[in-house]
N, C-alpha and C positions, 0 to 999 in steps of 0.2 A: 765421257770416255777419256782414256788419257794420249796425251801427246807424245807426236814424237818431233825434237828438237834437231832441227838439219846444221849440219857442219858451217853453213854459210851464215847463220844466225849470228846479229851482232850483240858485239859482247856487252851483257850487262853489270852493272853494282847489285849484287844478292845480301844476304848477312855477313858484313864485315867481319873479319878473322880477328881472333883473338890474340892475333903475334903481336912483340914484341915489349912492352913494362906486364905486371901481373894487375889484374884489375885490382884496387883496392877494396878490404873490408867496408860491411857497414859501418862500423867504428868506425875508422880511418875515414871515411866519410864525412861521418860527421863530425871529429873532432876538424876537417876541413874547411867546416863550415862557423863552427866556432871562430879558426883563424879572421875566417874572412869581418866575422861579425867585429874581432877583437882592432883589425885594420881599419874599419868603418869609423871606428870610435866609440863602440857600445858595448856595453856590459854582459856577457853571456849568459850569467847568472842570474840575472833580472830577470822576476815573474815571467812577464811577457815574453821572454827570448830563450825559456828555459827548454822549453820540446823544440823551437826554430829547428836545430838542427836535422831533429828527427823527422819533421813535415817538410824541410826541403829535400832530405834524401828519397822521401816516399813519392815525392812530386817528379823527383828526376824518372824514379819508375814508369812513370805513366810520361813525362814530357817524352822520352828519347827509348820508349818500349820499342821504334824500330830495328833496334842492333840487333832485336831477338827476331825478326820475322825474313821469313823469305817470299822475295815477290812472286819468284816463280811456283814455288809451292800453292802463294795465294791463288794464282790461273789456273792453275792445274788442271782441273775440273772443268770440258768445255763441252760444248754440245754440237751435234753436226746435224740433228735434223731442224734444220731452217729454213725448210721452202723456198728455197731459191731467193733469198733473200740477198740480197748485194747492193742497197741503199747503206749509208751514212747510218750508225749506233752512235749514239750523243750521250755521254753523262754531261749536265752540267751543273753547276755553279757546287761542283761539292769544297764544303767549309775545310781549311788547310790552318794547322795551324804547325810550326816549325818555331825551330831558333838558330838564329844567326852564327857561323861557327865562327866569325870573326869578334864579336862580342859578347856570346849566348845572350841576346835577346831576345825576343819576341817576332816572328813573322806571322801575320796575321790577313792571310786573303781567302783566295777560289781559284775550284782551278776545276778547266774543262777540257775531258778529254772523249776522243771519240776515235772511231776506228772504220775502216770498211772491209766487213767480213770476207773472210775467203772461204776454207770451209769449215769455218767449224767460228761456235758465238761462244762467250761466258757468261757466266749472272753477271747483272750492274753491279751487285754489291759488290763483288771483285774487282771490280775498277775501283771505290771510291777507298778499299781497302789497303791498293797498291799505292794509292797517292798517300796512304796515313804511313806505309812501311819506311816510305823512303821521308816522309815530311818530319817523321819522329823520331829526326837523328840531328845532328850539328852541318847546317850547310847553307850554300848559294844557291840562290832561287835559279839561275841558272844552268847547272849542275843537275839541278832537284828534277826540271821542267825535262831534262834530260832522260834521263834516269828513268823517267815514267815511260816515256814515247819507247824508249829500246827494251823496256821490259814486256810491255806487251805487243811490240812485234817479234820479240823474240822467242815468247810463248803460242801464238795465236797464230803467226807468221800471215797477219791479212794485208789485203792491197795495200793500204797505207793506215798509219796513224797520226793525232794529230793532236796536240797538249797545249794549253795556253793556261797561264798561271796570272793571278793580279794579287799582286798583296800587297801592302803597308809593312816596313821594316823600323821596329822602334828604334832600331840603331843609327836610326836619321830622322827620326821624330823627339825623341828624348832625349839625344846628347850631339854631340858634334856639331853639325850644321843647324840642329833643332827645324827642322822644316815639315812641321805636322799635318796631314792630309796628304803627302804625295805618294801616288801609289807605282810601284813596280811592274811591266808587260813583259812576261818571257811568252815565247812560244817555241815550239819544234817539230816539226814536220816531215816525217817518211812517206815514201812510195808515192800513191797517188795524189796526195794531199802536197805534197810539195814539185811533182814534176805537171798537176792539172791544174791551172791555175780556175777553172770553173769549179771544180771541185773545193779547194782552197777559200773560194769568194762564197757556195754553199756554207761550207761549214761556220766561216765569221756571221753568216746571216743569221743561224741555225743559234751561235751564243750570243746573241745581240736583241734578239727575239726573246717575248716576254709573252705570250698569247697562249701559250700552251701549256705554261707555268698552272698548276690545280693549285689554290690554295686551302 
């Protein structure tokens, strides 16, 4: 059934607005990418580099498809008959994959998030949907891990939520400091998840645990 959103709801990042330069053509795209090839050092016209433009424009489609999505939209759809249910919902270890808006590289972890219902649950799959809307745009893991926690208590409004992010940043693997294998811990914590601290030490138990994992 659908929600209804109360005034005291914190504010979240939905589909960024389209103000301010005009988005450029596919063209204009691609002849950008030409540039870049031509700054590199290489020949755009060669065999091998003759579509590049064209497969990295079509890549960006699919890398940064979240401009076009709305998180709240994705919740929408929740359900209230739950039997009294008021334990801990877990997604975990859903695959994230982002890029760095400081470099556009690669961020490459998991992230788990959970919630405790109040009244009303959604499908999983709209959790692991919400971490792809906001993951498939240009950002900080920090930010991101954010972003997630206030979009679904801002839809679901339950006792608390509760996000943990782990990922590997090529932009500190591949260039700069080069320091490959070191991974990233964000987390962020509403309601009951951040003012119980038993609830809090559940939940870390809850992604730490491997037993319940079907393979």
């Amino acid at each position: 059934m659908e929600h209804n959103l109360t005034s005291d709801s914190p504010a979240i990042s939905q589909t960024p607005s389209r103000q301010g330069p005009a988005r450029p053509s596919r063209a204009e795209a691609e002849a950008a990418v030409r540039t870049l090839l031509l700054w590199a050092g290489e020949d755009p016209a060669r065999e091998g580099l003759r579509d590049t433009p064209r497969r990295v424009v079509k890549a960006y489609e699919e890398f940064f498809r979240g401009y076009a999505e709305d998180p709240v939209a994705l919740l929408s759809r929740t359900f209230e008959e739950i039997e009294d249910y008021d334990e801990i919902v877990l997604l975990r270890d859903i695959r994230l994959e982002s890029h760095c808006e400081h470099h556009m590289v690669p961020i490459i972890g998991r992230a788990h998030v959970a919630y405790l219902p109040g009244k009303r649950v959604v499908g999983i799959s709209k959790l692991a949907r919400v971490v792809d809307a906001y993951a498939k745009r240009f950002q900080i893991q920090e930010k991101m891990t954010a972003q997630i926690a206030n979009a679904i208590q801002h839809v679901l409004q339950p006792r608390g939520v509760a996000v943990v992010i782990e990922a590997n940043h090529q932009c500190i693997s591949t260039r700069g400091v080069h320091k490959p294998g070191v991974g990233m811990v964000t987390s962020h914590m509403l309601g009951e998840f951040r003012e119980n601290p038993s609830t809090r030490r559940e939940f870390f138990a809850m992604i730490q645990s491997r037993s319940c994992t079907a393979e």
